[in-house]
N, C-alpha and C positions, 0 to 999 in steps of 0.2 A: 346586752347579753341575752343569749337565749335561755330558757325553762331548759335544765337539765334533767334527761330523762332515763328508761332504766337501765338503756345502753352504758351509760356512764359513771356504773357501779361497777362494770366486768363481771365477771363470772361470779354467781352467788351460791354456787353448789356447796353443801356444807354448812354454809354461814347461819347464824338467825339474823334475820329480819325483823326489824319492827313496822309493821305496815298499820300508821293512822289514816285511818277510815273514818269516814261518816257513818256510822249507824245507827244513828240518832232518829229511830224509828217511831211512829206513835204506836200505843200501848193501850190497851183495854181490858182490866183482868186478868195481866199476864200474859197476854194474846197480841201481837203483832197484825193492828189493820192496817195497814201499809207497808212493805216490805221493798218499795221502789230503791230505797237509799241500799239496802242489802242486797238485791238482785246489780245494780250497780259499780259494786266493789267485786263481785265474781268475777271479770277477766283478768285483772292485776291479778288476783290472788290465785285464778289459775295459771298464769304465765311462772309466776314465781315456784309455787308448785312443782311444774314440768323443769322447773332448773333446777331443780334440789335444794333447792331453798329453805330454812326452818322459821317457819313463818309464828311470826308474836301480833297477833291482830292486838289493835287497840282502838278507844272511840270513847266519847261521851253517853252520855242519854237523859234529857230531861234537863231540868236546874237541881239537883241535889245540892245541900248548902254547903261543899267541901267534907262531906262525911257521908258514910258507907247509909242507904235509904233501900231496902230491900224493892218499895215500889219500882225506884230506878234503876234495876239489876240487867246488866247485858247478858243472863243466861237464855233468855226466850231466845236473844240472837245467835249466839252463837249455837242454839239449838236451829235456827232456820238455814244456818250458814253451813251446818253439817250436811241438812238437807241438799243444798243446792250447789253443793260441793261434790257430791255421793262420799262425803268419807267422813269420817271421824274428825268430830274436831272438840280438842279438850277444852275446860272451862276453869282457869282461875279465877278461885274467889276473894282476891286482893288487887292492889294495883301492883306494888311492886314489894309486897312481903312472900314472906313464906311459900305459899300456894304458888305465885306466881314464877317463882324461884324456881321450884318444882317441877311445874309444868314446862318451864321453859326446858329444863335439865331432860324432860324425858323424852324433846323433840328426837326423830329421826329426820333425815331428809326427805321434805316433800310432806313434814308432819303439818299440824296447825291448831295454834291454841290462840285460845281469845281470854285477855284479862279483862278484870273487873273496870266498870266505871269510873275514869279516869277522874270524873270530877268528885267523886267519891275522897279526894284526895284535893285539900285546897292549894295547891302549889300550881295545880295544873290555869288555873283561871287567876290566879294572884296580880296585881298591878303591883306589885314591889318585884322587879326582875331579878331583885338575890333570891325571892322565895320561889320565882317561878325557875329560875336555874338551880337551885339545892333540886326541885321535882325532876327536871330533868335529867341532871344526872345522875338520879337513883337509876330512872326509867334507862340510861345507858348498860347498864347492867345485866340489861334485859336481851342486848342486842348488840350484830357487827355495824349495821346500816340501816337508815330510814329510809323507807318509801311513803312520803306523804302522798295521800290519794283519797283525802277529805275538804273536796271542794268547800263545801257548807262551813268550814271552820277558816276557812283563809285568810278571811277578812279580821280574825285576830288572834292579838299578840297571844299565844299560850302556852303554855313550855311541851305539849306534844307538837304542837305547829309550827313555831317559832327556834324554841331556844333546844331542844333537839335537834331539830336540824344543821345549828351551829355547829352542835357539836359531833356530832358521826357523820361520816359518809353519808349524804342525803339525795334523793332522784325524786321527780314527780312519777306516779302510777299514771296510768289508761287513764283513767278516769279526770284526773287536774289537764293532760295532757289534751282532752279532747275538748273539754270546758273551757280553757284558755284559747283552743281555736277558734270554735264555733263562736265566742261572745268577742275577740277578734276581732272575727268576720262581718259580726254588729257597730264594730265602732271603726273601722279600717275601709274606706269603697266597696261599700254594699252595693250589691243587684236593685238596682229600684226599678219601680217603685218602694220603697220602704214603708215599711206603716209599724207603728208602735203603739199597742194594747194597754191601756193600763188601768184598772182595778184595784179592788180593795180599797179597804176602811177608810184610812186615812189619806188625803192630799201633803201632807208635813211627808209622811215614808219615799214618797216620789218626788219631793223639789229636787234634788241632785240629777237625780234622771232626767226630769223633762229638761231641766238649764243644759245638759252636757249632751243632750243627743237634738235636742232643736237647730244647732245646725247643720247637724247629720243627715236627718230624716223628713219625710217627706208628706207626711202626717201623722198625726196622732190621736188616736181615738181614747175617748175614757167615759170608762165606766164604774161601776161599784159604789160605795159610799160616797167617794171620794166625790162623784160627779155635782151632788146637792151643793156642795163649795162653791164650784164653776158655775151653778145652774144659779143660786144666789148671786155671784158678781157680775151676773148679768142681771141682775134686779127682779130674778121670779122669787116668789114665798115656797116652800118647803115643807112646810108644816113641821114634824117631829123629825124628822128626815135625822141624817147625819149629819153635823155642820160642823165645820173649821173655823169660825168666824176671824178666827187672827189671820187667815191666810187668807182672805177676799182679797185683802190688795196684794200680794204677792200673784195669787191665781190672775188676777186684770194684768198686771205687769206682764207674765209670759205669756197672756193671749196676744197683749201688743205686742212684745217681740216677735211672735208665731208668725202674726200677719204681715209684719214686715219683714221677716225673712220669706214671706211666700208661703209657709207651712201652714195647713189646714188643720185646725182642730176640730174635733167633729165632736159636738157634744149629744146627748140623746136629746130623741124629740117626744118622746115618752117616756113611762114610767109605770111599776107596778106600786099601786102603795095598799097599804093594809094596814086595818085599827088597829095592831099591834103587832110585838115582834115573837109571836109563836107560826107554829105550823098547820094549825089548822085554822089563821085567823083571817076572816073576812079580807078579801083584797079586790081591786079593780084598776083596773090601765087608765091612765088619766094622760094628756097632754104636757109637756115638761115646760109649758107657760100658764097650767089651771091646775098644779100638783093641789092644790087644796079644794078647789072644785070640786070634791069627792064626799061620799055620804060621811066618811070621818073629818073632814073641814080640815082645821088646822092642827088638828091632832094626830091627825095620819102620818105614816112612816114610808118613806119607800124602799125597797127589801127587790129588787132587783131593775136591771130596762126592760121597757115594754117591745110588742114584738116588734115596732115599726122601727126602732131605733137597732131590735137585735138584727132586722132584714140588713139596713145601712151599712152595719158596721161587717158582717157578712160577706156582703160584694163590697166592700173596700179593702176589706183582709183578701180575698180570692182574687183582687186583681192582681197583688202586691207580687213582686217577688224576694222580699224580704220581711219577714214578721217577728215580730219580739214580743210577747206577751207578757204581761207580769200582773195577778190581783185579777179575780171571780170578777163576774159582773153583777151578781145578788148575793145572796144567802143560800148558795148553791147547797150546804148541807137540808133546806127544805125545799122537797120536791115541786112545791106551789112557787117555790121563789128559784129556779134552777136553769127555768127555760134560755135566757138570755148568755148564762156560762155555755149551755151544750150548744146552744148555734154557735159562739166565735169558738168553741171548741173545736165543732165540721169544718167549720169552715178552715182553721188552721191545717185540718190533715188533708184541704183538698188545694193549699198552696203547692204551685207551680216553681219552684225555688226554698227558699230557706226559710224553713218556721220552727220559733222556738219556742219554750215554757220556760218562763223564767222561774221554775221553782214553787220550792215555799206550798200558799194552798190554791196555786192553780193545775200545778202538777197531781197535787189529791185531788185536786176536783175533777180530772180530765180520767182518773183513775174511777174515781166514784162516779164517775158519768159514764163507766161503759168504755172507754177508750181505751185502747193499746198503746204502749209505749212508742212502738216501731209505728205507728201512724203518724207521726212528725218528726220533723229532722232531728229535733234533741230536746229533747227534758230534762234542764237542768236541776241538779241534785240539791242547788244554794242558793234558795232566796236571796236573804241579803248578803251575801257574798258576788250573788250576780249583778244586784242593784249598783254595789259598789264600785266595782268591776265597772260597769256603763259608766257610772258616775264619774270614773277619769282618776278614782282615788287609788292612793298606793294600798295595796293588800300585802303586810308582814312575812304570810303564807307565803306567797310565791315568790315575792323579790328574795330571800333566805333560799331559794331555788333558784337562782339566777336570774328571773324573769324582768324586765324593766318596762315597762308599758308607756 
C-alpha cells in the first residue's frame, strides 16, 4: 500500500486539524538555536492554511518525565512559527485540558494554535497501549483529522504517532511524504556510484545500517568516534580514543563481508588526537597506524580525522552520485576539532546527484558550519528515524499511514 497523502482527506475547509510535527528543537535559555525542524513543518502548514483548515499543531520537546517542565515549554516555538508563518499563532498552555480546549474553540479558518508539550502528559510515550489509547483519544477531541508530518517520531509507537492515527481520518504532511522518497531512493536502485558516510560516537548506533545497506552500496566511508573500533580491529592502539571493545568482532565480521561483496570501506589514514577533550587542548595529526606516537603517548584522544583522510573521503563523496550521510566526523562543536566535518560537509553540496544528511547532529553541524539547507538534496529532519528507515525496519509511524516498505 502506498503512504496516504493530503489528497486523501478531501476538502479540509472548516475542519480542525491536528498536525504532529516535529519541533523538537534544541533550546538555550529559552532561545531556539536551531530552528531547522520548525522552518521544516512550514509548507504543510501553509498548504493547510490556504484550504481553510483550523489547524491544532502538536509536538514534543526534550524528555520531560510525563509531567508539565516549564524548561520543556513549546512556547519559544510556537512563538518562532508565528514568525515564519507572518500571522498569529495562539499558544495553549495544556495538552488537552482547558487552555487547549479554548484555544481550539476560538479557531477561525486558516487560524493556528499550538498546544503544550505533548510529553508533558505521560500517556503520549506510555508502553501500556490502553494508556497510550485513553491519551489519544482525549487528544481526538481536539480535532476532525490528523496530518502526521513528524518524521523524527515515526519510528515510535506513541499515541500522537501511532494510536491517533488509528483513530481519525489520518494523511502524511510534505514533510513524511518527501522523507519517505528521498530515503526510498537510498534503499531502492540508487545512481552509483553510491557512497555512505558514517560518523558519530558509537559503532553499536550503525550495526543495522551498515548490515542492511552493504549489499546496496558501493562504499563506505567512516569516520567519528566510531572509527577508533574499526582502527583497533585492525590491531592499531588508540590510546584514550573512543572504543567499542564488544564490537571488534562484529566490526572484523562486516569488513569481511565488505570485501567480499566487493564493497570498499575506507577507513582514515590519520587522525587528530589531543591531551584531552576540551577546546583549547593541545592536539596534533598523527598517522591512523602511530595514533599514540604523539607527545600524549597512550593517553591521547582523537577528537576528529586528520586532513589526509578528510582530502580521501572528499573525492570519494564528489565522485559519487548517491550520498547518505549520517554522524560528524569530530567534535565539530570545537572549532580546533571541526575541520574533517566541513570538508565532507563541501563536498556533500558539490555532489553531482543525490546527497543526503541523515539528520540528528550532522544536520546541526552542517548548520553550525556555515551551510545552507538548499545546498544539498535533503536534510533529513530524523536521525534515528532515518537510521531505522535504512535499517529495513518497520516504522509504526508510517505503516498506520499505509506505507509498507
Amino acid at each position: 500500500m502506498a503512504l496516504r497523502t493530503l489528497d486523501s482527506l478531501g476538502p479540509l475547509a472548516g475542519k480542525r486539524v491536528i498536525v504532529r510535527c516535529d519541533l523538537n528543537v534544541p533550546l538555550k535559555d529559552g532561545v531556539i538555536t536551531d530552528d531547522g525542524r520548525v522552518r521544516a513543518s512550514v509548507p504543510t502548514l501553509n498548504a493547510l492554511i490556504n484550504q481553510g483548515a483550523r489547524l491544532v499543531v502538536c509536538s514534543h520537546l526534550g524528555r520531560p518525565d510525563g509531567a508539565p517542565d516549564p524548561k520543556y515549554s513549546l512556547e519559544p516555538v510556537a512563538q518562532r512559527l508565528s514568525e515564519l508563518l507572518g500571522k498569529p499563532v495562539a499558544f495553549a498552555r495544556d495538552t488537552v485540558g482547558e487552555s487547549a480546549h479554548d484555544a481550539v474553540a476560538a479557531l477561525e479558518d486558516g487560524d493556528v494554535a499550538v498546544i503544550e508539550n505533548l510529553r508533558f502528559n505521560a500517556g503520549e510515550t506510555a508502553k501500556d497501549a490502553e494508556v497510550r489509547g485513553a491519551f489519544a483519544r482525549e487528544l481526538v477531541g481536539l480535532g476532525d483529522a490528523l496530518v502526521s508530518d513528524g518524521f523524527g517520531v515515526v519510528h515510535r509507537k506513541q499515541a500522537s504517532v501511532y494510536d491517533l492515527a488509528e483513530i481519525l481520518p489520518s494523511a502524511a504532511g510534505f514533510l513524511i511524504e518527501k522523507e519517505v522518497d528521498v530515503l526510498d531512493r537510498l534503499t531502492e536502485k540508487p545512481e552509483r556510484p553510491y557512497t555512505v558516510v558514517l560518523g558519530g560516537s558509537k559503532v553499536s548506533d550503525k550495526l543495522g545500517v551498515i548490515e542492511h545497506l552493504l549489499p546496496r552500496v558501493d562504499r563506505i566511508l567512516v569516520g567519528g568516534g566510531m572509527l577508533f573500533t574499526f582502527l583497533k580491529a585492525q590491531g592499531y592502539e588508540v590510546g584514550k580514543s573512543l572504543l567499542e571493545e564488544d564490537q571488534i568482532d562484529t566490526v572484523t565480521r562486516y569488513m569481511t563481508t565488505a570485501h567480499e561483496r566487493g564493497v570498499e570501506i575506507v577507513l582514515p589514514v590519520d587522525a587528530v588526537m589531543a591531551a584531552s577533550f576540551s577546546a583549547d587542548a593541545e592536539h596534533v595529526v598523527a598517522p591512523a597506524d602511530s595514533l599514540e606516537e604523539t607527545p600524549f603517548g597512550a593517553t591521547g584522544l582523537g577528537l576528529d580525522i586528520g586532513p589526509d583522510t578528510a582530502k580521501i573521503f572528499a573525492d570519494a563523496i564528489r565522485e559519487s552520485k548517491t550520498v547518505f550521510w549520517n554522524g560528524p566526523m569530530g567534535v565539530f562543536e570545537m572549532p580546533a576539532f571541526a575541520a574533517g566535518t566541513k570538508t565532507v560537509a563541501q563536498a556533500l553540496t558539490e555532489v553531482d546527484g543525490l546527497s543526503v544528511v541523515g539528520g540528528g547532529d550532522s544536520a546541526a553541524a552542517v548548520r553550525q558550519l556555515g551551510f545552507s539547507d538548499d545546498q544539498f538534496g535533503h536534510i533529513s529532519t530524523g536521525g534515528g528515524a532515518s537510521l531505522e528507515f535504512l535499517e529495513g525496519k518497520k516504522l509504526p509511524g508510517l505503516e498506520v499511514l499505509g506505507w509498507e516498505q
